[in-house]
Each structure stands twice: as C-alpha cells, then as structure tokens.
C-alpha positions in Angstrom: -12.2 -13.1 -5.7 -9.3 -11.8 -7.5 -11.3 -10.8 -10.7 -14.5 -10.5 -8.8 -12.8 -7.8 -6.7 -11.3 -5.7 -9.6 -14.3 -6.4 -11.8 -16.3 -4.3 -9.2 -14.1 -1.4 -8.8 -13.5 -1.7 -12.6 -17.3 -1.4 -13.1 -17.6 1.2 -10.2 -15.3 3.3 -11.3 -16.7 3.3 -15.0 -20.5 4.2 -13.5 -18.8 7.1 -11.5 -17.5 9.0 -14.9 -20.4 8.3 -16.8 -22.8 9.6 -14.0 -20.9 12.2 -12.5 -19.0 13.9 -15.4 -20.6 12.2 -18.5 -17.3 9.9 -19.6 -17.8 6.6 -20.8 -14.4 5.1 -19.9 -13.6 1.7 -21.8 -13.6 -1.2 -19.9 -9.8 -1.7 -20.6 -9.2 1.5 -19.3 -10.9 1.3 -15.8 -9.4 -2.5 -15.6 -5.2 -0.5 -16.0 -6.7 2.3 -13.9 -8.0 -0.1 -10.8 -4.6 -2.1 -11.2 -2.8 1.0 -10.5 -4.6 2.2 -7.2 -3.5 -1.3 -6.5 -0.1 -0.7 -6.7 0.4 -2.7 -10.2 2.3 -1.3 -12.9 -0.9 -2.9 -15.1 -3.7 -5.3 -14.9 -1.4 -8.1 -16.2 1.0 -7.3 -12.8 -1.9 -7.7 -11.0 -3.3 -11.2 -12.1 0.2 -12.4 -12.4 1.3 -11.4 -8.5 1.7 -14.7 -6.8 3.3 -13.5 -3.0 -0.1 -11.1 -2.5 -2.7 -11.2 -4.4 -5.6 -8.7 -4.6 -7.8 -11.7 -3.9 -5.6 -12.1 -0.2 -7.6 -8.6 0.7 -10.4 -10.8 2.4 -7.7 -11.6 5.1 -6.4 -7.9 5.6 -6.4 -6.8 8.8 -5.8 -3.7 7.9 -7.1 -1.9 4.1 -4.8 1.5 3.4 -6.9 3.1 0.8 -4.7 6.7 0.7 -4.5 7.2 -3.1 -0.8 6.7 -4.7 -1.1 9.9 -6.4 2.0 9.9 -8.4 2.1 6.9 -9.2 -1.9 6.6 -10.6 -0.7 9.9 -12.3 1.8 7.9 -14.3 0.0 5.4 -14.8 -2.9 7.7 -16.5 -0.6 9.4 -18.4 0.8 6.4 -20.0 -2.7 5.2 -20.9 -3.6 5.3 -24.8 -6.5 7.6 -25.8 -7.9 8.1 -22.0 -10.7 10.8 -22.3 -9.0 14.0 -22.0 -11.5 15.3 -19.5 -11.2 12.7 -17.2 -10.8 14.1 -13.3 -7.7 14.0 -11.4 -6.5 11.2 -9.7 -7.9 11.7 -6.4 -11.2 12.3 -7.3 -11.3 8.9 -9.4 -10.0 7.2 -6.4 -14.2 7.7 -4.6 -15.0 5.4 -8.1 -12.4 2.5 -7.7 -12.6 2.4 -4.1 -16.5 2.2 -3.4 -17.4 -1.0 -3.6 -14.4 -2.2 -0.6 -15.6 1.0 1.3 -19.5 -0.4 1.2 -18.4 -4.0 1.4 -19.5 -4.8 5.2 -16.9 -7.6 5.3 -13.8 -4.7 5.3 -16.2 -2.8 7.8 -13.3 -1.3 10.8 -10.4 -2.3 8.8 -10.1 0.7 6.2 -7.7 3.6 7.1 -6.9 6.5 5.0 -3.0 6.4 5.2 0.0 4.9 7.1 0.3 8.1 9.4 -3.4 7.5 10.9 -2.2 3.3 11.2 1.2 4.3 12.9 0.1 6.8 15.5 -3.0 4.6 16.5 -0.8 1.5 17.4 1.8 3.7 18.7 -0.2 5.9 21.3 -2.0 2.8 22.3 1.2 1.1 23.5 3.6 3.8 24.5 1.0 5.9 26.6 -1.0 2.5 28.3 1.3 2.8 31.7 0.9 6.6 31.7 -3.1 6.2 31.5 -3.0 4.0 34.2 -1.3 6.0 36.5 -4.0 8.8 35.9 -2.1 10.8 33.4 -3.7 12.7 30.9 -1.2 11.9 27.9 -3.1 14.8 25.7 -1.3 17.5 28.1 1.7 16.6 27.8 3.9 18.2 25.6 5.3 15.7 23.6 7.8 15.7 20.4 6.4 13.1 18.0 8.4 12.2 15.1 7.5 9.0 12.8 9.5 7.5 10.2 7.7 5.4 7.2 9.9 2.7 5.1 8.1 1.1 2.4 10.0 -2.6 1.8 8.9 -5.1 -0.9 7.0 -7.5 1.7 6.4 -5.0 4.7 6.0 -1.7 5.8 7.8 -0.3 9.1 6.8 2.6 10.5 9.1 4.2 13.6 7.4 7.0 16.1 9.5 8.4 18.6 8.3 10.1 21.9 10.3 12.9 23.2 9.7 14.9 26.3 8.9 17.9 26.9 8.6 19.8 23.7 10.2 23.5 25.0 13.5 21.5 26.4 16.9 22.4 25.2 17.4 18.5 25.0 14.4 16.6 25.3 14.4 12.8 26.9 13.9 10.1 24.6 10.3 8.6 26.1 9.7 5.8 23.7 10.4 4.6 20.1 7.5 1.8 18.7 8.3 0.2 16.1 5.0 -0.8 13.9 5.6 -3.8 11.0 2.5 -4.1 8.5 3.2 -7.1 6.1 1.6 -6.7 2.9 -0.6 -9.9 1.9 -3.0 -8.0 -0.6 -1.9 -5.6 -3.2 0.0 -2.1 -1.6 -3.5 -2.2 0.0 -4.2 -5.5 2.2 -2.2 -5.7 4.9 -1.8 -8.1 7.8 -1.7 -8.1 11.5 0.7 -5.3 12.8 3.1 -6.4 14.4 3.8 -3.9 17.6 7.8 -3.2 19.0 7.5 -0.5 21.9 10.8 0.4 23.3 11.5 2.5 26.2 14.8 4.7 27.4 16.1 5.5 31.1 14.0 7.9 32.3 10.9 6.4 31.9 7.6 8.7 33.0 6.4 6.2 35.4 9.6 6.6 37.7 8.8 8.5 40.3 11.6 10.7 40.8 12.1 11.4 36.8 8.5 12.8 37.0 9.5 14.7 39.9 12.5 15.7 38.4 10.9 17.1 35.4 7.8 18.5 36.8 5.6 16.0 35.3 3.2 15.2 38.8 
C-alpha cells in the first residue's frame, strides 16, 4: 500500500501538469513532491518511517488533506531543475491528492484542516446538554477560542467556550480537549480522543441561566 498509495498520487499528480498546464514533470520529481504533502522531508523519509507509515492511511479515521504550504514550498524550491512554470503549491495539491479524494474507501473521513476537526468534536460534546434542554446553541453569543499543538505522535487541539460575548468578564462555559494521534503520514490520523471539561456556572443550572438571562 505504501508504494501503491504514493505511486498513485505520484502518477496523478504528473497527469494533472501535463493536462492542465502542458508540464511533463519527471517521475522523481512528483515521487519528492507527493512525499512532501506527506509531511516527509523526501521520498527516502517516507519509505523509511517505521511509527506511521503512509501505508497505515487505510486505518485513519480521520484524513487532513489542508496543504502544508510552506513547507511544500521548501521543499519545491530545493528541488533540482523543477519546471520553472510549474503552479503554486496549492494548486498542485488538487493533483497529489485526487486519487485518496475519489478512493471510496476514505469516503467521510477527509477534512480540510484541523480547525473544521476541532470545532466538530468540540460543539458536539460541549453543546449536547444545552440541545437537550431545547436550547438553540446558534443564538448564543459565545467566545470561541481554539488552540492547535502539533507534537511528534499527536495533535491536541483546545476550544474554549466563553459566555456571553459583550460581558466585561465572560464565564468560562467549557474547554474540550481534542487528541488526534497520527498513524499515517501528517495526514492519517486515528480515532480522536474527546476531553470536555466544564467550570461552575454551568448553562444547565437553573439559576446561572436565570442569572444571566439565558431562559
């Protein structure tokens, strides 16, 4: 899987530049090119990463496919006798990532970015006792900050609820702390692991929503 997987974007990527912009791109090329959308410093990295392979990306739950601009960037530039017409970053990034975007086997597990994974886990479980009391969470004039750390094996992501948003000193709601573990690349990653906690003051008390004009 591991050089099927590359092979295919390698190849994808090449049939995008020669179809769309007229490039042939050498196949070594689009080999250090795909590597680097995988997070690898080169296609050597990538065949040689033994904690998580690309080839792990069958068992992603989730597929982060938000393009590591910089990063490709360097990598491009660093590249020997690339084609000097070659498109930006971004735009490549439709070539590599094509055939794991059709692949019906990764069908509901690709997002765009962290942001998009973060506030979907976090809404789900800070707001699930507020939608059962009949709240309309949408209305309510929340201060959302999230915080992303990118560690070796894992990524945490931290979103904080604060309430309301035109308060001289908003109350803490909720903090959820969201864990992805990275099996596959900087793009495979496992089952999130889900940490909600909540402060004094919590919306479903009665008399804070009372307090605060929140029936």
């Amino acid at each position: 899987m591991k050089l099927e997987i590359t092979k295919a974007c390698a190849d994808s990527l090449r049939a995008f530049t020669q179809n769309n912009y007229g490039i042939q791109l050498k196949s070594s090329h689009s080999h250090e090119i795909v590597a680097a959308y995988f997070g690898y410093s080169s296609r050597v990295a990538l065949l040689a990463d033994k904690q998580c392979p690309i080839d792990r990306l069958t068992e992603a739950e989730i597929i982060i496919l938000n393009t590591p601009t910089l990063f490709v960037d360097q990598r491009l530039k660093a590249l020997e006798n690339l084609p000097s017409e070659l498109p930006d970053s971004d735009t490549l990034a439709e070539g590599v990532y094509a055939p794991i975007v059709a692949d019906e086997q990764f069908l509901g597990k690709i997002w765009p970015g962290f942001h998009e994974v973060a506030m979907a886990f976090a809404e789900e479980r800070a707001y699930a006792d507020l939608i059962m009391m009949g709240m309309n969470t949408k209305e309510l004039k929340w201060i959302i900050d999230l915080d992303i750390k990118t560690r070796e094996f894992e990524v945490l992501m931290t979103v904080t609820f604060d309430y309301p948003a035109g308060a001289n000193k908003p109350l803490r709601y909720s903090k959820v702390e969201i864990t992805l573990p990275r099996i596959s690349g900087d793009i495979g990653y496992g089952e999130p692991k889900v940490k909600p906690t909540f402060y004094n003051g919590h919306m479903s008390d009665p008399d804070f929503r009372r307090k605060h004009g929140i029936d």
